[in-house]
C-alpha positions, 0 to 999 in steps of 0.5 A: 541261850547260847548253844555249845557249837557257837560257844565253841566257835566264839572260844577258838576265834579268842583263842586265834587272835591271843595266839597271834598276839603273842607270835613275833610281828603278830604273824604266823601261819594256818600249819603252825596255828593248827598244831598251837590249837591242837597242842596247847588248846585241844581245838582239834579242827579241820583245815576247812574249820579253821579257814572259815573261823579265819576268813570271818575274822578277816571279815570283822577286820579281826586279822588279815589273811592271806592265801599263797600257794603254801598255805595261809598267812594270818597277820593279828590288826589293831582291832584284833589285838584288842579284842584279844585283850578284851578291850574291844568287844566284837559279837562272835568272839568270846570276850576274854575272862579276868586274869585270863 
């Protein structure tokens, strides 16, 4: 059975990648993604939280990532934008639901 923390990790990684495939060239960065989490999700996150849910979806070629001194742009890949629609199924991500 799964527990509520995985749940939770699995729910926010979808809701990351369907944030960033409605975002204008699937791009966008770690300050403008937290307050989206925050606001319109209540994923109320530390930056450390959100750089490692970041980093292993970089990790599952899920987004890419990258770390200037301003803070992290994440950019949505093929592979992630399907799993955002539920086209692909990636372990660790939770799969969209119908009409969702």
């Amino acid at each position: 059975m799964q527990s509520y923390a995985d749940f939770e990790t699995e729910g926010r990684r979808l809701v990351i990648l369907r944030i960033l495939s409605r975002r204008s060239q699937f791009t966008t960065n770690e300050y403008s993604l937290n307050d989206e989490l925050k606001g319109a999700y209540a994923h109320h996150i530390s930056r450390d939280r959100l750089h490692s849910d970041l980093a292993w979806l970089d990790e599952q070629g899920l987004v890419i990532t990258q770390q200037p001194r301003a803070g992290w742009v994440i950019t949505l890949t093929g592979r992630g934008a399907d799993c955002a629609e539920g086209l692909a199924n990636v372990p660790g991500v939770a799969k969209p639901r119908p009409g969702a």
